[in-house]
C-alpha positions as CSV (number, residue, x, y, z in Angstrom):
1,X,180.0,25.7,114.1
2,X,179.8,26.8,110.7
3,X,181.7,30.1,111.6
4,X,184.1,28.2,113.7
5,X,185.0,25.4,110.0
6,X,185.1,28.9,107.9
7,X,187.9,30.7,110.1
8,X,189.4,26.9,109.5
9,X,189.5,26.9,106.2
10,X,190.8,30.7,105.6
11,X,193.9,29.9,107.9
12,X,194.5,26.9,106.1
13,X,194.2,29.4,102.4
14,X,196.4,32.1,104.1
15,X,198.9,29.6,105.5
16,X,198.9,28.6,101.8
17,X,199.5,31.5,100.4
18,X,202.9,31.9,101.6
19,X,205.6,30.1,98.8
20,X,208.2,29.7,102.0
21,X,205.2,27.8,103.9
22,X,204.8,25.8,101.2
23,X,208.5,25.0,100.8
24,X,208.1,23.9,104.4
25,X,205.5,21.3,104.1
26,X,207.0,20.0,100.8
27,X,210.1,19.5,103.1
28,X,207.9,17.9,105.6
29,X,206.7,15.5,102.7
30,X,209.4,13.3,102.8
31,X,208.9,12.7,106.8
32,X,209.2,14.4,110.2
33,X,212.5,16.4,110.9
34,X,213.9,18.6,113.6
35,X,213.2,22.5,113.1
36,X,216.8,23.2,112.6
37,X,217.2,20.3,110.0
38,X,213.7,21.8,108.4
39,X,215.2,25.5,108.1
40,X,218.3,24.3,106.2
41,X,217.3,25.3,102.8
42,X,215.6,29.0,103.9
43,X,217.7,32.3,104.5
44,X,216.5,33.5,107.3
45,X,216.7,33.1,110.9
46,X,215.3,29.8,112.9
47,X,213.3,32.6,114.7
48,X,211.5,33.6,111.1
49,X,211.3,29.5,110.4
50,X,209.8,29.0,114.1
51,X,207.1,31.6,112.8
52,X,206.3,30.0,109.7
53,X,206.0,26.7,111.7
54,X,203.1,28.6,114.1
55,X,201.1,29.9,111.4
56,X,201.5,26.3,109.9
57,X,200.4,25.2,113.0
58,X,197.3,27.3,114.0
59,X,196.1,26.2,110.4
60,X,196.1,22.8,111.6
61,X,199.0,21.7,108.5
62,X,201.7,21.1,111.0
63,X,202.3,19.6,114.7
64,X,205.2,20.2,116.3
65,X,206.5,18.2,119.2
66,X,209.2,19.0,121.4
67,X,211.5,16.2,123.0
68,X,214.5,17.2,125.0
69,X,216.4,20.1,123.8
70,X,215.0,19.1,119.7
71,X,211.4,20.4,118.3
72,X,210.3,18.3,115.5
73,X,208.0,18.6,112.9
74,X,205.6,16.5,110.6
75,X,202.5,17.2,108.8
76,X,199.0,17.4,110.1
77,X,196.4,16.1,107.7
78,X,193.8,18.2,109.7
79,X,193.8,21.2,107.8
80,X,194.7,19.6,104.1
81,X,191.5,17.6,105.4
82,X,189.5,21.2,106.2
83,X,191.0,22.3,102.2
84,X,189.9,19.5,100.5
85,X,186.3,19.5,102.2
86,X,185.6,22.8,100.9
87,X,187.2,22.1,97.4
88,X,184.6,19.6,97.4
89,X,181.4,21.1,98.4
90,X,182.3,23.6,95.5
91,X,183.5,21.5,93.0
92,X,179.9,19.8,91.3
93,X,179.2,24.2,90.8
94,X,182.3,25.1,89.2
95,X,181.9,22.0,87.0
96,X,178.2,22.6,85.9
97,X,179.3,26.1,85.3
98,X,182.5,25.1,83.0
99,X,180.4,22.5,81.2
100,X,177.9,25.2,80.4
101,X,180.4,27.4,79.2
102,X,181.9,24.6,77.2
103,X,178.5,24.1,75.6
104,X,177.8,27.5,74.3
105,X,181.6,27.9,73.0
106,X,180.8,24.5,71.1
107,X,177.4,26.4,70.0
108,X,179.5,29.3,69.0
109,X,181.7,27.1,66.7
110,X,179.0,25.8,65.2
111,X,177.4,28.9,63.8
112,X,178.6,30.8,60.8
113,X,181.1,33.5,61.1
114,X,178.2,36.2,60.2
115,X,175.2,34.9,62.6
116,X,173.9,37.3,64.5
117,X,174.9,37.5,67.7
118,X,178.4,35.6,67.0
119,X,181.8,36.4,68.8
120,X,183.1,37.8,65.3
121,X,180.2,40.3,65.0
122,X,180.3,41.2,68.9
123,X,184.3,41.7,68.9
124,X,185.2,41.9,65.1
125,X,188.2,40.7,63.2
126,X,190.8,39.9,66.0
């Protein structure tokens, strides 16, 4: 299960990754639209946007449906959902780490310019 989240997660990162995939689901912000209609704005072929679309997909970010001869798009909260969860499990560390850090820079301040031990001895005049 947990391996099964994890893989989850890192195609939601990688889909991420991608500034053109990101372009796409701002697009798909606004609402639903038809690939063709989605792929307006992008130089490249509806082939390359259709690829874009099945990464977004398999990451669980976007569903496509097709009706007729038109395949539409909207966003899938699924894997923003799979993000956020692991943001979250992560984020009471990072902030117990940066509050740490923010106490020993205020130490730091604190102490004259000669103590031993102080950024100005360890790096010198910068």
């Amino acid at each position: 299960m947990m391996k099964k989240k994890k893989l989850g997660v890192d195609r939601v990162f990688q889909a991420l990754g991608d500034a053109t995939r990101r372009a796409m689901l701002e697009r798909l912000s606004a609402g639903p639209m038809s690939v063709s209609r989605l792929a307006e704005p992008f130089a490249m072929s509806l082939a390359a946007v259709v690829q874009h679309l099945q990464i977004l997909e398999q990451a669980r970010l976007v569903k496509t449906e097709k009706v007729g001869r038109v395949r539409s798009c909207r966003i899938d909260a699924a894997g923003l959902d799979a993000a956020t969860e692991w943001l979250g499990a992560r984020r009471p560390e990072w902030e117990r780490k940066l509050d740490r850090l923010g106490e020993l820079l205020e130490a730091e301040e604190s102490q004259p310019a000669d103590w031993p031990g102080s950024a100005n001895e360890l790096l010198g005049p910068l």
